[in-house]
N, C-alpha and C positions, 0 to 999 in steps of 0.2 A: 634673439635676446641674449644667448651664453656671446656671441663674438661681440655683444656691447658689454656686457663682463667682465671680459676680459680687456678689452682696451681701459675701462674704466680702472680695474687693478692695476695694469700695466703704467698707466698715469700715476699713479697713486706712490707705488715703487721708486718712478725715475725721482718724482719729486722728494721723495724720502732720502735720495741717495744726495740731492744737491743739499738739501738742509745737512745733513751728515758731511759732507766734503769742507762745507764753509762753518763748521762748527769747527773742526779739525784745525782748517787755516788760522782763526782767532787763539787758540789754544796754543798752537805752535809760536804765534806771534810775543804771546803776552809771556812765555817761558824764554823766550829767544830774547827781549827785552828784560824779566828778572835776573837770567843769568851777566848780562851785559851790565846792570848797572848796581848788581848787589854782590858782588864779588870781595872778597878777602874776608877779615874779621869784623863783626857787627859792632860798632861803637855803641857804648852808654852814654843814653842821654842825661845830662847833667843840668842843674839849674846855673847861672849866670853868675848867682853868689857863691859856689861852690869853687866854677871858671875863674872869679879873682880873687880869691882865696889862694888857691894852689897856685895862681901865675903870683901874691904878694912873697910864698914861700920859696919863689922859684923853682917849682918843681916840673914845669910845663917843658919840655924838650922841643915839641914842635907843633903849629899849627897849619891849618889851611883852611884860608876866606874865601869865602863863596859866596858872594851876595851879604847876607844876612845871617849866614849858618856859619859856625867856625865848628871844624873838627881835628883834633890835633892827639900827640902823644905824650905822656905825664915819664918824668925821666924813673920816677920810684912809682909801683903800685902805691893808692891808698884809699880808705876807707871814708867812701862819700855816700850819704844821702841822696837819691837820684830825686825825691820829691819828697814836699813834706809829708810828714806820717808816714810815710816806709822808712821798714829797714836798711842803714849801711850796706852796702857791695865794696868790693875791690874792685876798682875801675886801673885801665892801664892805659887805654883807647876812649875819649870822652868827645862829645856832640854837644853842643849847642848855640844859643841864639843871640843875636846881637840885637840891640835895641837901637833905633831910628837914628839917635842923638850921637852916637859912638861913633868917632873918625880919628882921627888923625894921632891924636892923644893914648888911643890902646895902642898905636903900632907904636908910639913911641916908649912905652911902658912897656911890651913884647920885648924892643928891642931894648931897652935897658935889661932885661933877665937873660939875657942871651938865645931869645927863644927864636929858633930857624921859623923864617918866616912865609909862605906861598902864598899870591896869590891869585885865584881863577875866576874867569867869567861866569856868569847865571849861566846854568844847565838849561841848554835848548833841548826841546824836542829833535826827535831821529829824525831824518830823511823821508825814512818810511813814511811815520806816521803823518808828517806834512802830507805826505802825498794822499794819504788817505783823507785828509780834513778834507782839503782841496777837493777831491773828485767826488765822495761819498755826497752829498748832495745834488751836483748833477745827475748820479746815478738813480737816484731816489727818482729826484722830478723826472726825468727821460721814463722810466717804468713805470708811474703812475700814468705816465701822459701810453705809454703803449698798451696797459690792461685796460686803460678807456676805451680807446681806439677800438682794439678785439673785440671788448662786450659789447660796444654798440657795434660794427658789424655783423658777431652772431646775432643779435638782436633784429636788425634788418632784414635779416635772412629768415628768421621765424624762431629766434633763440630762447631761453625762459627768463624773466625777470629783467629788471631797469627798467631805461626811461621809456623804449617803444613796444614796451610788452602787456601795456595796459588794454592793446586789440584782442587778448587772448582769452580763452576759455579758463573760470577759474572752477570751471567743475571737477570734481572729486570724483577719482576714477580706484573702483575697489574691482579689484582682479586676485588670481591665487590665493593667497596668505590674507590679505586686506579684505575680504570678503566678509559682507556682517556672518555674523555664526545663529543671526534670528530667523528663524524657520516659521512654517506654518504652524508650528505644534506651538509655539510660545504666542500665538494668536489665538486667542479665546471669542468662539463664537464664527460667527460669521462664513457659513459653511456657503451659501451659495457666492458671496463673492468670492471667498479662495477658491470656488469650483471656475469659476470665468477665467483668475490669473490664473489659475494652473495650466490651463490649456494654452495659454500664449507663452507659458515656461516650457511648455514641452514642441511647441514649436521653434522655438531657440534650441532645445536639445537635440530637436530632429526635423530639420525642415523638409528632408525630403519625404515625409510620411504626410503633409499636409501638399506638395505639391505634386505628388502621384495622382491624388483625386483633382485637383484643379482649385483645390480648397486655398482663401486667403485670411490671416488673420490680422482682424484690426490694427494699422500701424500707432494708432493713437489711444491711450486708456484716458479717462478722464476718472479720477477719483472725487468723488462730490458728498461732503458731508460735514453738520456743526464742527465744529473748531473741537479737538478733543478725545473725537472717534478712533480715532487709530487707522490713520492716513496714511502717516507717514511711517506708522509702525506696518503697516502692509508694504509699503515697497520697498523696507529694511527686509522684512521677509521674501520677498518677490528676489531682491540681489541674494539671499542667504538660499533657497532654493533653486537657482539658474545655472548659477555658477559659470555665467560668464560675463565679460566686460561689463559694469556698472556705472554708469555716471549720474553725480547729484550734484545740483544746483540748486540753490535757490533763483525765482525769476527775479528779484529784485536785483543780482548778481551781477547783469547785464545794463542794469542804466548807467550812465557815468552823466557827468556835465558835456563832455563832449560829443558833437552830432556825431552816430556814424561809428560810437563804440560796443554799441550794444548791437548793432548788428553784425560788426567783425566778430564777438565774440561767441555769437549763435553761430556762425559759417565756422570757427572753428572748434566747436563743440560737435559740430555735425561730422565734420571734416573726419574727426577723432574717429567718432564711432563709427562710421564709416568703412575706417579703416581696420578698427578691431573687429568688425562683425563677426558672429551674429552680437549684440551688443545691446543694452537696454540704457535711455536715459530718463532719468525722473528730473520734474521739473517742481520744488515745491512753490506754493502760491501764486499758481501762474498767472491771477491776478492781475498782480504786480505789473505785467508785461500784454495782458489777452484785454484787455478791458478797450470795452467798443469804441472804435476811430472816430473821431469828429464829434465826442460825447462832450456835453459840457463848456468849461471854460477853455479845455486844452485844444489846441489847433493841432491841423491835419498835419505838418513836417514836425512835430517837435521829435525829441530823439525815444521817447516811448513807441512811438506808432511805427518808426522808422522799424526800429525793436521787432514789434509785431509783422510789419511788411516782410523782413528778411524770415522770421519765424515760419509764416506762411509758405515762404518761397521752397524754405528746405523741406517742408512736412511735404507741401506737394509733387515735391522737385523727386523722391521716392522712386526707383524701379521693383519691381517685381522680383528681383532676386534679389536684392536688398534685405536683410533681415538684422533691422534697427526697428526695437521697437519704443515708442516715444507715451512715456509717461508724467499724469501730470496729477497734483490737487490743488481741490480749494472750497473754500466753505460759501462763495459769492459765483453760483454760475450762472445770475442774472445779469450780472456785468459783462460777461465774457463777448469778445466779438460773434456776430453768426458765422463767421469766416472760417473760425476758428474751430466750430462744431460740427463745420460739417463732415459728409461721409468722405473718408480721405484725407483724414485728419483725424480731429479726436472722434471717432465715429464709434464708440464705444464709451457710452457714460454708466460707472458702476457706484449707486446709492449708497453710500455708508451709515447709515441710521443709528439714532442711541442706541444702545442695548437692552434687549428685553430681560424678562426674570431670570431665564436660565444662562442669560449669557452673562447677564451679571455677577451671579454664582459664579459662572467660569471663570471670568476677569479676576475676583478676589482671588479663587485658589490660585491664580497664578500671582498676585501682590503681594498675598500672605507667606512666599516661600522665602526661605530665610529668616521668618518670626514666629519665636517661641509665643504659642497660641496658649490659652488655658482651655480644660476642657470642657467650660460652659458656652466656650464661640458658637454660634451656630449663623454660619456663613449664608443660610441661604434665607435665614430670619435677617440679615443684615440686605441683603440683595432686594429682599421683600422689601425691604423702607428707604431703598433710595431711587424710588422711581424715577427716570429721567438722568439720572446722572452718567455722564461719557464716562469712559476706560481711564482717563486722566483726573475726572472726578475720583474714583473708585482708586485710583492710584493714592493720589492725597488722603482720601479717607483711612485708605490701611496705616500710611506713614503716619497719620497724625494721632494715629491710635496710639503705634509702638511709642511715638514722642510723649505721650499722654502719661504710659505705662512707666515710662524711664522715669518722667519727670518724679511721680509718687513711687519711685523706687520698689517695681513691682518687678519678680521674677519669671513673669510671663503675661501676655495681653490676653486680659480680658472682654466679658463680654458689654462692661459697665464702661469701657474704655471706648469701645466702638458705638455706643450709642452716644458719651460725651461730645467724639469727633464727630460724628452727623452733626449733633446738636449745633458745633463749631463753624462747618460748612455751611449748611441752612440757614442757621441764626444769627451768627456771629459769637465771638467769644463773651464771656460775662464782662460784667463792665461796672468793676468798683465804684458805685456813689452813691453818695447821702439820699435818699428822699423824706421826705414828708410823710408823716404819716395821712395825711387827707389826698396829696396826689398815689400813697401806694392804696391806698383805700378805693380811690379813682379809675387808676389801674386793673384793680382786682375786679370792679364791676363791668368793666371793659373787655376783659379780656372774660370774664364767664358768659357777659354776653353773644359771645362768637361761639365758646364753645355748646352753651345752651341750646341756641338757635339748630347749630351744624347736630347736635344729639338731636331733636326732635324732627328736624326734616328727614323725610328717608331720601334714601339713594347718594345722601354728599357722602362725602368721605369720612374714614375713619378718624377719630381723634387722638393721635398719639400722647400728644403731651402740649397742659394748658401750663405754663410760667409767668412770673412779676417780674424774673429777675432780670433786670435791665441788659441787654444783648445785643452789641453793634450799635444801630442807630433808633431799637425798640425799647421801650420800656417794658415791656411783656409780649409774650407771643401768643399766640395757639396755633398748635403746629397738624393739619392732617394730611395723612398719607393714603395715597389708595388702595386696596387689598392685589389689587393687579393694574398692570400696565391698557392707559386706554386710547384709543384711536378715531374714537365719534366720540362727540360730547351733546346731548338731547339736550331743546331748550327745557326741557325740564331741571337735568341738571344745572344748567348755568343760571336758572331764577334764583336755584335753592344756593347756590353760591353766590352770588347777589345779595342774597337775601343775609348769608353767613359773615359776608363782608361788613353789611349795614346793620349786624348784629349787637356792637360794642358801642356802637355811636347808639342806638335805641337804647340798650340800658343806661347809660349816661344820665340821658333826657328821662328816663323813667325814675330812677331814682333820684341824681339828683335836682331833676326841671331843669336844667340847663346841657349845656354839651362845650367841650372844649378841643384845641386846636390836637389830640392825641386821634381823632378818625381823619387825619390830613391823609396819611397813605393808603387805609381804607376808601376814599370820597375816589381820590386818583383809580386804583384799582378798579374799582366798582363803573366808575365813566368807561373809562378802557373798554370795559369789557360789554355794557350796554353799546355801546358807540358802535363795536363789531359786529354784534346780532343783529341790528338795527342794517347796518349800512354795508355789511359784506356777509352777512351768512344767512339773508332774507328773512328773519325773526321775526319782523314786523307786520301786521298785516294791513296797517293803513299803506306803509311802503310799497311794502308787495316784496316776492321774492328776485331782487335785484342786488345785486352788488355793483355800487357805486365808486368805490375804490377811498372813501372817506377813512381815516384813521390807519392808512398803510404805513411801515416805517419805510422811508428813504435817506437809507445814510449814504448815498450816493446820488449826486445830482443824475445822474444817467442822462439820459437820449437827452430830455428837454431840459432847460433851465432851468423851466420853473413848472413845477405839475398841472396843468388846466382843473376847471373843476369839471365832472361828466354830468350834471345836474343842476339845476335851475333854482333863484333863489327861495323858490314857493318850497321844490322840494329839501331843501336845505332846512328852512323854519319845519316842514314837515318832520323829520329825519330829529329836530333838535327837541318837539315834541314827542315823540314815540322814544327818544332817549331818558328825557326826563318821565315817562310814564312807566316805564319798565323799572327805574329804579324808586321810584315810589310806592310801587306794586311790592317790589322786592322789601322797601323798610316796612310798609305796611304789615309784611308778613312775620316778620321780626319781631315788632314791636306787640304784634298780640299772640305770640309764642311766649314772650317776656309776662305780659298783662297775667297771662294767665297759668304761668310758672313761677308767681313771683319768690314763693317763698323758698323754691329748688337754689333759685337767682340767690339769696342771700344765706345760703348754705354753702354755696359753689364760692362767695366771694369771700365768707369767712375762712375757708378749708382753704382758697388762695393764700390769705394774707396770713393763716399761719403756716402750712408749710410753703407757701412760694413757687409750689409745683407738684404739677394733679397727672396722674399717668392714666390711662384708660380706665384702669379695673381699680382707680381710687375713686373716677368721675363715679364710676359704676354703682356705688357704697351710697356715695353723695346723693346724687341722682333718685335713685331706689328702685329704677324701673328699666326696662333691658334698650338697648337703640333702636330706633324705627330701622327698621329694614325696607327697601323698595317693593311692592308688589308687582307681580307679572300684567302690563297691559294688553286688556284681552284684542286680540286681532280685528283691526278695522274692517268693512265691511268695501268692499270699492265697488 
């Protein structure tokens, strides 16, 4: 590394010295040509009128023609105007111009005042400088045509940049100084996967402490988790902890249009690390590059697969003393080739999952640094209400607080700022417009019928806050959160949420006999959700406990074109009846929660539509009576 250093200064210098030599030479020139042709005393320029003026006085002694220029000597000093609006000078030695038309007749006027007369040809250029016109452009073209020449050579050879350098690796290699400065510490949470990378960080620090016992460690990590998680923030961490050779890609990085460049540019990606070992490459959205051969529309040679073949080749192509370890994520590892998973390859897949309560807490304290906080934050009452949200959620939520705070010109973020910003995330921002008062009226009985229903059922969720005020694509919301993060959902719970969906649309119809197109996203939701109990989470019992694979998403054509059905079309009509009786069951339920609440109902819609927005412990007041709570189901008997 220092003797490429040093040639590289050494380079640096000589060329320093030629710009400097041929600075010198134009400078010598241009002094060597002012002294040559500005010599003796500098004549005043004079206007034309002034020129036959003095030659009518006779006072012109002598001239010299030059073209179009006359400069000559005045026999007495005197007192000329050189241009109009300046002051008089004493001229003695005078310059100036002839005009196009003047021949024959000034020489004869000259020689009538007795005025000595020279005269000389137009001033050509020097010798020199011909000679310079002359060559300076062959010089030009010959050295454009030879610094082509060189870069494409080195280029041939394996050189950086131009036309044949597009085979090359354009991954980003962080070493010494370039090394991210993000550690495990600035990772909040996630203790058992940094317990897995560590261990492959400390076999880059010391491999011969893993091959003393005969021990190998995984050449391939797979990072796998939603979009958001802190993927890619772990293997910024992963290079900020190794501290040696790093390379990042993205896989998309690799396809070009032409056949055959995505696999030069894995061979030398590989090549690279290789030679820097021990050495780690991350690959983001390997995706882009792993997704199964022969899947779909896309044929077996196009330049993706190619992509993946060479991919393959290098992960397997691995010796044993080799210590390259090859990293990779992506939030789709149902696409990925099997080829690509297996042991000898990515044979180490580590889950990255939302974050739970206390890591959520984590994640803030470390978003919140750098923001003057006020002292009613309470970070882990904020952590509590964003169930489900990634590291990147939680990222946004802090910023949009501070934005919030700036906006209303506050001296520190508040806790009124950070529940506004949830509101923003989840909801959407408010959304200036006129209504009606019969659609906010509408509105309000709509929206208490969700929250009515979700207060009297036990076990749904908490209700944080019921709103009219029109948000994103809602016109009112009811917003509930769960007290803790959950991981089974009992069809009991998902009736009563069923039942909270088809909430709004039942008081419509109960008060005012008719229903309107505001339960569109409620009808949606509520299908969804019957459609999966029924047909993949075995809910049903005319079904039976089968999952059929009805209502999966496929945002990827995968293996087949087109998805078969696994089911018959008896059980089909079966499957669209026990869909439609679960949600009937569920309005049923609703709607005589309503019957027989009615008059809470028209407390709940007037306290909407004047203030707009009902927070727990206002429902509370309204209400008059405390929320169902779940009781314990006593243990079945088997």
């Amino acid at each position: 590394m220092d003797g490429g250093n040093k040639n590289k200064d050494g380079l640096k210098s000589q060329q320093w010295r030629w710009l400097l030599a041929l600075v010198l030479f134009f400078l010598v020139l241009y002094l060597w040509q002012t002294l040559t042709y500005n010599t003796g005393q500098e004549a005043q320029t004079i206007t034309y009128s002034s020129f036959l003026g003095q030659m009518e006085s006779g006072n012109i002694k002598s001239v010299v023609i030059e073209g179009h220029s006359v400069t000559g000597e005045l026999n007495k000093a005197a007192s000329i105007i050189p241009q109009k609006g300046t002051k008089p000078v004493t001229v003695t030695k005078f310059k100036t111009y002839l005009p196009a038309f003047q021949g024959q007749q000034l020489i004869q006027e000259l020689q009538s005042k007795n005025v000595t007369i020279s005269v000389l040809p137009e001033k050509k250029t020097s010798a020199l400088m011909d000679f310079l016109v002359g060559i300076l452009p062959w010089v030009l073209i010959i050295g454009v045509w030879v610094f082509i020449m060189r870069r494409t050579a080195k280029q041939i050879s394996g050189g950086p940049g131009g036309l044949f350098s597009f085979g090359e690796s354009k991954a980003k290699l962080f070493q010494g100084g370039k090394t991210p400065t993000i550690t495990f510490k600035d990772v909040a949470g996630m203790e058992n996967t940094k317990r897995e990378l560590m261990e492959i960080i400390e076999f880059l620090r010391d491999p011969a402490k893993y091959r003393a016992l005969g021990a190998k460690v995984p050449k391939g990590v797979l990072l796998v988790g939603p979009p958001g998680t802190g993927k890619t923030l772990l293997a910024r961490a992963v290079a900020g902890e190794a501290g040696v050779p790093f390379y990042s890609i993205s896989a998309s990085e690799f396809i070009e249009m032409f056949v055959g460049v995505g696999a030069s540019r894995v061979r030398d990606l590989f090549k690279k690390a290789k030679a820097s070992q021990p050495s780690i490459i991350f690959m983001d959205e390997i995706d882009a590059v792993g997704r199964t051969r022969g899947a779909g529309l896309g044929g077996g040679h196009d330049e993706r697969e190619q992509t993946l073949n060479q991919l393959l080749g290098e992960m397997d192509g691995f010796e044993s003393h080799e210590a390259v370890i090859v990293m990779a994520a992506t939030n789709r590892p149902d696409v990925l080739d099997p080829a690509l998973l297996r042991p000898g390859r990515f044979d180490r897949h580590i889950v990255i999952d939302r974050p739970g309560l206390k890591e959520r807490k984590a994640i803030l304290e470390i978003h919140v640094r750098g923001k003057t906080l006020a002292p009613d934050v309470d970070l882990e009452k904020v952590a509590r209400g964003t169930p489900g949200m990634t590291g990147a959620d939680l990222e946004n939520l802090a910023n949009e607080a501070a934005l919030i705070a700036v906006r209303k010109n506050k001296k520190q973020v508040e806790m009124k700022d950070f529940d506004e910003a949830r509101d923003i995330i989840l909801m959407g921002a408010v959304r200036e417009e006129t209504i009606s008062d019969y659609e906010r009226r509408i509105t309000a009985y709509h929206e208490s019928g969700h929250a009515l229903v979700a207060w009297e059922l036990p076990g749904t969720d908490p209700i944080h806050k019921v709103s009219i005020v029109p948000r994103g694509m809602a016109m009112g919301v009811t917003q509930l959160l769960p007290q803790e993060d959950r991981h089974y959902y009992p069809r009991s719970y998902l009736m009563n949420k069923l039942a909270v969906a088809l909430g709004g649309r039942a008081a419509e119809k109960l008060i005012f006999n008719d229903v309107s197109t505001g339960a569109q996203n409620d009808l949606k939701e509520a299908t969804q959700l019957a459609e999966k109990m029924v047909a993949q989470w075995g809910m049903s019992d005319k079904v039976g406990p089968l999952n059929l694979g009805r209502a999966e998403e496929h945002p990827f054509l995968g293996r087949e074109l087109a998805q078969p059905k696994r089911y018959s079309e008896g059980m089909a009509w079966l499957m669209d009846q026990e869909i439609r009786n679960l949600i009937e069951e569920a309005q049923a339920t609703a709607v005589q929660i309503l019957k027989d609440k009615k008059e809470t109902l028209d407390r709940l819609a007037e306290g909407l539509m004047k203030e707009e927005s009902l927070d727990y412990g206002q429902m509370e007041k309204i209400v008059g009576t405390p929320r169902k709570t779940p009781q314990a189901a006593p243990p079945k008997k088997v």
